[in-house]
TORMARTI-100578 format. One record per atom (N, C-alpha, C): residue number from 1; z negated, y negated, x. Coordinates in Angstrom, 1 decimal, padded with zeros to 4 digits. Each point is the difference from the previous one (the first is absolute). Example, Ala and Ser with C-alpha at 12.3 -4.5 7.8 and 13.67 -1.06 7.14 Angstrom:
% residues 2
num  w  v  u
1  -007.8  005.7  013.2 .
1  000.0  -001.2  -000.9 .
1  000.0  -001.2  000.9 .
2  000.7  -001.1  -000.4 .
2  000.0  -001.1  000.9 .
2  -000.8  -001.1  -000.8 .
% end
This chain:
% residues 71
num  w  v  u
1  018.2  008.1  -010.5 .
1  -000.6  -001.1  000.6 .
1  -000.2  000.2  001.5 .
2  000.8  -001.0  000.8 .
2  -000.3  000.2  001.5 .
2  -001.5  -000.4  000.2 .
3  -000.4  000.2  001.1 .
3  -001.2  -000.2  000.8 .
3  000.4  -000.5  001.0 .
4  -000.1  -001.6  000.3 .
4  000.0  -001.0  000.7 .
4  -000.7  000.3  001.4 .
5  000.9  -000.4  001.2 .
5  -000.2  000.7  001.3 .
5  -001.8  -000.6  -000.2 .
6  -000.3  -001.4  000.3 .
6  -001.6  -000.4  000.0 .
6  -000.5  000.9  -000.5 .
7  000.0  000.5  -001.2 .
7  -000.9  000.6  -000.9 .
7  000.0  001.8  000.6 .
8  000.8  000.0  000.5 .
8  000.3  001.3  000.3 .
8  -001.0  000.4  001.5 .
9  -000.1  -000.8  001.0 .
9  -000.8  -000.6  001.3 .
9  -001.7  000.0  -000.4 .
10  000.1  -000.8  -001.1 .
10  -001.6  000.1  -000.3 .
10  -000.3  001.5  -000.5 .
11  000.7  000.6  -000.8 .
11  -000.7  001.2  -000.3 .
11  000.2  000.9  001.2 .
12  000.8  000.4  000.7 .
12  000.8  000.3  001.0 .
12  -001.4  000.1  000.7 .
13  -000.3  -001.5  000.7 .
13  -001.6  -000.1  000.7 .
13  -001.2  000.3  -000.7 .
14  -000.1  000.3  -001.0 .
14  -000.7  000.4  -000.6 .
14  -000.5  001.4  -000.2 .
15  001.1  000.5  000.0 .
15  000.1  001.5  -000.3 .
15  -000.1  001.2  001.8 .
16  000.4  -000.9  000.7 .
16  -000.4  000.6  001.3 .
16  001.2  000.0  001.4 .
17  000.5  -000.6  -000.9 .
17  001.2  -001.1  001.2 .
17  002.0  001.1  -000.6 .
18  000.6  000.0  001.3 .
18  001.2  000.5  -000.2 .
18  -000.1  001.5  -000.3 .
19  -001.1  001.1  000.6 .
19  -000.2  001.1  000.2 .
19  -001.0  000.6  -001.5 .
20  -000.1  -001.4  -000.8 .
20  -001.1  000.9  -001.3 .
20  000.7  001.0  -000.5 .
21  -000.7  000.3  -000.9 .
21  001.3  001.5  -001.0 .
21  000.3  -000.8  -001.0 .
22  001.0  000.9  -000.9 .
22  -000.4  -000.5  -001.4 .
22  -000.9  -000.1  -001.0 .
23  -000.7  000.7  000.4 .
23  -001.2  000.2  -000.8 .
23  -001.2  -001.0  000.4 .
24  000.1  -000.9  001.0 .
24  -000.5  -000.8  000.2 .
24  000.7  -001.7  -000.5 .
25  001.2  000.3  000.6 .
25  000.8  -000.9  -000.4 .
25  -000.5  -000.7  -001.5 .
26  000.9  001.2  -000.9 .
26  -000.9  000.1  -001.7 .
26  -001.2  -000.5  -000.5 .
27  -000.6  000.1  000.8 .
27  -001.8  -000.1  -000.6 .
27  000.2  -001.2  000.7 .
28  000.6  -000.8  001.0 .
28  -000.6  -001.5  000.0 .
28  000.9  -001.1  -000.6 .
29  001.5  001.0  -000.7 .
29  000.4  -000.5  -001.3 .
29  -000.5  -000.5  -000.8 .
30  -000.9  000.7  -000.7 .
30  -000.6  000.2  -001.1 .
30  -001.2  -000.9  -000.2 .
31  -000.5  -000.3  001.5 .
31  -001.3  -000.7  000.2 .
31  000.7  -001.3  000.6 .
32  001.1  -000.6  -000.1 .
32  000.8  -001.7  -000.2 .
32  000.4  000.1  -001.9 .
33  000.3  001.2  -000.8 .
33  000.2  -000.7  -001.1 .
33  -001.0  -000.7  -001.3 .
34  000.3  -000.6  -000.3 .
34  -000.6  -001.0  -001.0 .
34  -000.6  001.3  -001.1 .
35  -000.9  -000.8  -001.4 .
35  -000.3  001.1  -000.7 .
35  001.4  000.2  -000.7 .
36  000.8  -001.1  -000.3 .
36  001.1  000.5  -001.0 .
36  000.9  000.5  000.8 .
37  000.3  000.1  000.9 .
37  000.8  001.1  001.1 .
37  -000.1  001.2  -000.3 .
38  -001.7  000.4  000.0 .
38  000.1  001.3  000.1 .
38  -000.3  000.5  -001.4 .
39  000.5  -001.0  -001.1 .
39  000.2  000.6  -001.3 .
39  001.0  000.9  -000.3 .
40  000.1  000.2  -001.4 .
40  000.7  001.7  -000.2 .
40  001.5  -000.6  -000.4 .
41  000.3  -001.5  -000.3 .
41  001.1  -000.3  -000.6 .
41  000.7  -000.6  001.5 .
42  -000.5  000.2  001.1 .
42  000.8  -000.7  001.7 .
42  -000.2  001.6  000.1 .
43  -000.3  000.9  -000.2 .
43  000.6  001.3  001.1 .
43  001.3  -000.1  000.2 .
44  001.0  -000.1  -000.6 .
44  001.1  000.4  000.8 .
44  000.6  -001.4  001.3 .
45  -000.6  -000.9  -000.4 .
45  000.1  -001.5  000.8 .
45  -000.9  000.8  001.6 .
46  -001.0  000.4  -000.2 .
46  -000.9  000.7  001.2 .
46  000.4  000.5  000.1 .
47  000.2  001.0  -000.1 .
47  000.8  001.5  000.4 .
47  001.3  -000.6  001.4 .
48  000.9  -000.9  -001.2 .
48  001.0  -000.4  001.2 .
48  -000.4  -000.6  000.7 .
49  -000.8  -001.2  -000.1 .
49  000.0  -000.8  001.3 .
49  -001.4  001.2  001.2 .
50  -000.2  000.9  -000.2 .
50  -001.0  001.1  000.9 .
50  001.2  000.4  000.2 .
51  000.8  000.2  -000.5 .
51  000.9  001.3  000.9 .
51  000.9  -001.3  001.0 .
52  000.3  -001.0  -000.4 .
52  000.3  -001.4  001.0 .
52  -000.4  000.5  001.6 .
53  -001.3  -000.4  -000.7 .
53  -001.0  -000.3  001.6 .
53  000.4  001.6  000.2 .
54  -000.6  001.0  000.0 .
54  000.3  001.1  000.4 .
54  001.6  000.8  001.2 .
55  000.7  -001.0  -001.1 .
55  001.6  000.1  000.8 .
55  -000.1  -001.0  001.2 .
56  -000.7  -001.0  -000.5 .
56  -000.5  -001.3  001.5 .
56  -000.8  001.3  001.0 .
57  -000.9  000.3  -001.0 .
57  -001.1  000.8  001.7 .
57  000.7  001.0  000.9 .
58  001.0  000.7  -001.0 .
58  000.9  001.4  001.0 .
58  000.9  -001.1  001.0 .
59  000.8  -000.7  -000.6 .
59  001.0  -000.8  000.9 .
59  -000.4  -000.9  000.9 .
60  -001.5  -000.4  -000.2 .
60  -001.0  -000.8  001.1 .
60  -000.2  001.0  001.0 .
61  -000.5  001.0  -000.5 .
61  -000.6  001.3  001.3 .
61  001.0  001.1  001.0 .
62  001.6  -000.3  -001.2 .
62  000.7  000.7  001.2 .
62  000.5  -000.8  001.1 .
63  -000.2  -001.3  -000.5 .
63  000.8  -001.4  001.4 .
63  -001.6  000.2  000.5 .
64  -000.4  000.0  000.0 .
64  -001.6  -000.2  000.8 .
64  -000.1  001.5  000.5 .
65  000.2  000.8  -000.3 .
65  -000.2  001.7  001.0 .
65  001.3  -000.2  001.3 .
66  001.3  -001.0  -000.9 .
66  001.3  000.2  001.0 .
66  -000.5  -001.1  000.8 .
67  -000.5  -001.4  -000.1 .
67  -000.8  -000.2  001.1 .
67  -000.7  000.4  001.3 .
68  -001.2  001.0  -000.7 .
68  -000.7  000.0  000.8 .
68  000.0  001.7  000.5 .
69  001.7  000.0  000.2 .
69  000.3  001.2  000.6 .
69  -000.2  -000.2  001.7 .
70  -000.9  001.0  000.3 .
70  000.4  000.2  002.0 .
70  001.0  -000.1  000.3 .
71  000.6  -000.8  000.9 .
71  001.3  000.2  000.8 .
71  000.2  001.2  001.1 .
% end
């Protein structure tokens, strides 16, 4: 299951902008899913769409460190 760029932004700002960890990241996952989201029969539906956003946060943070490189 992808993680839709919007949805990805709101947790994104949520969690502590382009620079949170993962471990932050995660936990404001968890706190957008529904109760049946974070049931035992969607783990592997969660699982993928966290590791989504996750692959979003590393490839958001390396264009944003190559930005905001000193010249």
């Amino acid at each position: 299951m992808k993680m839709p760029y919007s949805q990805y932004l709101k947790i994104e700002t949520s969690a502590g902008g382009v620079t949170a960890s993962p471990c932050a990241f995660v936990r404001a996952c968890h706190k957008r899913l529904s109760a049946t989201g974070r049931g035992r029969e969607c783990r592997h539906m969660r699982h993928r769409w966290i590791r989504d956003g996750l692959a979003r946060l590393a490839s958001e943070r390396r264009y944003f460190q190559n930005v905001m490189k000193p010249s």
